[in-house]
C-alpha positions as CSV (number, residue, x, y, z in Angstrom):
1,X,0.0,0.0,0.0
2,X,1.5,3.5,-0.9
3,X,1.9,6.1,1.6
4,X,-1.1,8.2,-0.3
5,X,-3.4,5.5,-0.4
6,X,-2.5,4.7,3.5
7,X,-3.2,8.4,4.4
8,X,-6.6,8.2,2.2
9,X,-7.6,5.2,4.2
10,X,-7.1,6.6,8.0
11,X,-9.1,9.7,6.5
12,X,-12.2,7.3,5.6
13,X,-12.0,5.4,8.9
14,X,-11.5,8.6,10.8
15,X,-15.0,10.1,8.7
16,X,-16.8,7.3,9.1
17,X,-15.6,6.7,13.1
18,X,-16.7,10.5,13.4
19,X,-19.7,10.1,11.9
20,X,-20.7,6.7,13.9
21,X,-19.7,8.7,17.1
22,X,-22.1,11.3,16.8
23,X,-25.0,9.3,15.8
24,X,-24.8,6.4,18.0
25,X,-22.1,7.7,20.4
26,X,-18.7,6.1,21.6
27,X,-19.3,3.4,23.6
28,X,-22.1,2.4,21.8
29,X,-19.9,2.0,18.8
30,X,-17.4,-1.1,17.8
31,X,-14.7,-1.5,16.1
32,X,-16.5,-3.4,13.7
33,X,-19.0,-1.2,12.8
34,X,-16.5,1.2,12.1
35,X,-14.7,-1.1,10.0
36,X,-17.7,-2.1,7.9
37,X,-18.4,1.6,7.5
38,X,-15.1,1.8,6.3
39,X,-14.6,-1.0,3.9
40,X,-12.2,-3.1,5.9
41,X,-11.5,-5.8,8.0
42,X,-11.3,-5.2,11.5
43,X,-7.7,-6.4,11.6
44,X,-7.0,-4.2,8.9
45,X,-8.1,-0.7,11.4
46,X,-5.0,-1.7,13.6
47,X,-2.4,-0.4,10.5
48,X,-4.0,2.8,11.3
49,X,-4.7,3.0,15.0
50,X,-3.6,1.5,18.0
51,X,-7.6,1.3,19.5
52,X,-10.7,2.5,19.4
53,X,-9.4,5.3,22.2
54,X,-7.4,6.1,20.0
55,X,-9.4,6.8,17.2
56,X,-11.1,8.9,19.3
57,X,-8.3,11.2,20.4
58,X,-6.9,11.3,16.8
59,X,-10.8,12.6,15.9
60,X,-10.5,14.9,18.5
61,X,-7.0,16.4,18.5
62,X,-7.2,16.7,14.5
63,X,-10.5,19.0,15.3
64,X,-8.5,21.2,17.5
65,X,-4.9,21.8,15.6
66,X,-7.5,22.1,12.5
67,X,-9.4,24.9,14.7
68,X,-6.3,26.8,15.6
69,X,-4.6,26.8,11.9
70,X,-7.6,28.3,10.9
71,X,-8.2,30.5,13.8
72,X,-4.5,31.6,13.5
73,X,-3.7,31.8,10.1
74,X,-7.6,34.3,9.7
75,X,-5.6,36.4,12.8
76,X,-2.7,37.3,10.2
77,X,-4.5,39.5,8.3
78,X,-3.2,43.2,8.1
79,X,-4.7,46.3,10.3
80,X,-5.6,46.9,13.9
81,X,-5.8,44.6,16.9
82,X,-9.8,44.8,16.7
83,X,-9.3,43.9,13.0
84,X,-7.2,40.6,13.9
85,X,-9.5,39.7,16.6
86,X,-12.5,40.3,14.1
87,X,-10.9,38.1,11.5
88,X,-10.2,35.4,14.3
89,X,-13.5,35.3,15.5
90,X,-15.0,35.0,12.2
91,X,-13.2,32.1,11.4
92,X,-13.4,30.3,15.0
93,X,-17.4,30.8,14.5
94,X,-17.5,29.7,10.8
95,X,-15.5,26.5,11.7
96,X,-17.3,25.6,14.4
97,X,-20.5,26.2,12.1
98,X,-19.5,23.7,9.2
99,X,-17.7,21.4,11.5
100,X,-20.3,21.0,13.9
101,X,-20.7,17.2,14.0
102,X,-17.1,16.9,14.9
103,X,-17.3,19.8,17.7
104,X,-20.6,17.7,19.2
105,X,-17.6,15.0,19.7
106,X,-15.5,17.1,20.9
107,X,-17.8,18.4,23.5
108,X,-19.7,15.1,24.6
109,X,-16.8,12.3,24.3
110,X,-14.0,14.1,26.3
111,X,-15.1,11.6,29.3
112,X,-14.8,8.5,27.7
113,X,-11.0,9.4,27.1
114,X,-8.7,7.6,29.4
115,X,-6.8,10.8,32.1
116,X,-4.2,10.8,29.9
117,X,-6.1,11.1,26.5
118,X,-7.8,13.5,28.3
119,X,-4.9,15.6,29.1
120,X,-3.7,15.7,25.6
121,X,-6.8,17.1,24.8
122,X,-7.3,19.6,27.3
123,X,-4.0,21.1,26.6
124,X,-4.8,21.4,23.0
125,X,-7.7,23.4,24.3
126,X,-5.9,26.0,26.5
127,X,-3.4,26.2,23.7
128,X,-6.6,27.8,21.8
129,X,-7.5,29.2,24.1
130,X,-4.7,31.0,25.0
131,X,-4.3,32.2,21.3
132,X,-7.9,33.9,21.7
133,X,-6.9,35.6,24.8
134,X,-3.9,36.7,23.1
135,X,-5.9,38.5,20.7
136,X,-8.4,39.9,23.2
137,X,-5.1,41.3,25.4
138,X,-3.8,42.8,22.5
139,X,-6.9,44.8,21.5
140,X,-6.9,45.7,25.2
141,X,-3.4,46.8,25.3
142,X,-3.9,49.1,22.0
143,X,-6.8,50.7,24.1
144,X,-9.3,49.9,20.9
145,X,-11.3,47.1,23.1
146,X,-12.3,47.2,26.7
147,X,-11.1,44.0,28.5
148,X,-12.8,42.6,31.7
149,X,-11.4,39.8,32.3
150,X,-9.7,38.1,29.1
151,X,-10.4,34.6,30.6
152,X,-13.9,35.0,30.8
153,X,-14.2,36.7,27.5
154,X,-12.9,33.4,26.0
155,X,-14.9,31.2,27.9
156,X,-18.0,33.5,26.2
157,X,-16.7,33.3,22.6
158,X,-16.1,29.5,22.8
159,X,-19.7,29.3,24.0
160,X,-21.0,31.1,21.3
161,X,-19.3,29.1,18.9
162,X,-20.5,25.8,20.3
163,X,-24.1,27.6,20.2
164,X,-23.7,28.2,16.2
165,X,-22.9,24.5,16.4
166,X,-25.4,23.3,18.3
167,X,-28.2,25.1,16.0
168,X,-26.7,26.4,12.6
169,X,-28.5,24.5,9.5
170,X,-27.9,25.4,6.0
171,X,-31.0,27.3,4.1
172,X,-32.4,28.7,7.2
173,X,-33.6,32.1,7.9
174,X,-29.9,34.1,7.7
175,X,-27.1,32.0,5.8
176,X,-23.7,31.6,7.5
177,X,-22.2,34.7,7.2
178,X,-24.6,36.6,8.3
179,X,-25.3,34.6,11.3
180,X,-21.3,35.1,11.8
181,X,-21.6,38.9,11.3
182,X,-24.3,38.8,14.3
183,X,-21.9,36.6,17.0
184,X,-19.0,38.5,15.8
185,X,-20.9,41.8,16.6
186,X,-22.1,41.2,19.8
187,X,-18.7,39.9,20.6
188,X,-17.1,43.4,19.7
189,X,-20.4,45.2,22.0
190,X,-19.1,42.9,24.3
191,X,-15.3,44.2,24.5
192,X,-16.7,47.5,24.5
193,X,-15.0,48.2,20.8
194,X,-16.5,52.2,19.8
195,X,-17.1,51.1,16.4
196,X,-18.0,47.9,16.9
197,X,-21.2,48.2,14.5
198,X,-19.3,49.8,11.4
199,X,-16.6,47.3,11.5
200,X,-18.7,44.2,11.2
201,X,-20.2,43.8,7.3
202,X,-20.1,41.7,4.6
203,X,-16.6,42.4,3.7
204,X,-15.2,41.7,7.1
205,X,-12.0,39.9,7.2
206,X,-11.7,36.6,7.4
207,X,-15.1,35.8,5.6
């Protein structure tokens, strides 16, 4: 088997594990389902993973360094501190949006992770974490945003993303970007940003 078709196959296990996860959840799920789902033998999963814990964690710690590329990478754009923060949160919402079945996993499966699975996990999350609050301090620090408490203003933007996940469906009522333009607002009002309003359109950065 070549290395590309090796890599193509723990991408189809990993889908098709993620999607079993969410609709039946962890424990409820065997290996063999996943290798049916997959198109393998369940002797042939083990030349991609070690276990079924395992799959799990590589689900869930590809969802986070996915997460933070993105959230970085949207921070790089050119301007003000409020302008990087603005692109950040456009993409952290956005991905959190169209990724929302792996987020659910994410959220609900951290307990089924051994302590240390768990712990690999959690310190991908402060590690995003800590890149948010980065962003918040800076805006702070430029006096352009008024910070609180930079902690807590996390902890409010990661909930609002994991509300657009919980709820966001395709064809509704606003599409995507406009339901980001409306999180993203109310997380500017939040900081206190003066222009807060103006800043957030359609041709926000980021978007």
């Amino acid at each position: 088997m070549t290395v590309l078709s090796e890599r193509h196959s723990a991408d189809v296990i990993r889908a098709e594990a993620a999607q079993l996860f969410f609709d039946r959840g962890y424990d409820a799920t065997s290996l063999r389902q996943i290798a049916a789902a997959s198109g393998l033998k369940v002797g042939s999963l083990y030349n991609h993973i070690d276990s079924k814990e395992h799959l799990l964690l590589q689900i869930m710690g590809r969802i986070i360094d996915d997460l933070v590329d993105a959230t970085r990478g949207a921070s790089l754009v050119p301007g003000d501190a409020v302008t990087k923060l603005q692109a950040a949160l456009a993409a952290h919402l956005t991905f959190h949006a169209q990724r929302a079945r792996e987020v659910f996993i994410g959220n609900t499966e951290l307990r089924s992770l051994s302590d240390s699975a768990r712990e690999v996990v959690i310190e991908k999350r402060q590690e995003y974490e800590l890149l948010l609050q980065g962003l918040i301090e800076d805006a702070g620090r430029a006096g352009l945003a008024e910070v609180v408490d930079a902690k807590i203003h996390v902890y409010s933007l990661v909930a609002q993303a994991t509300h657009i996940a919980s709820w966001f469906k395709p064809g509704g009522r606003m599409d995507l970007d406009e339901i980001v333009a409306v999180y993203t607002k109310l997380a500017l009002r939040e900081l206190n940003v003066i222009d807060a309003d103006t800043r957030v359109g359609r041709d926000r950065p980021g978007v």
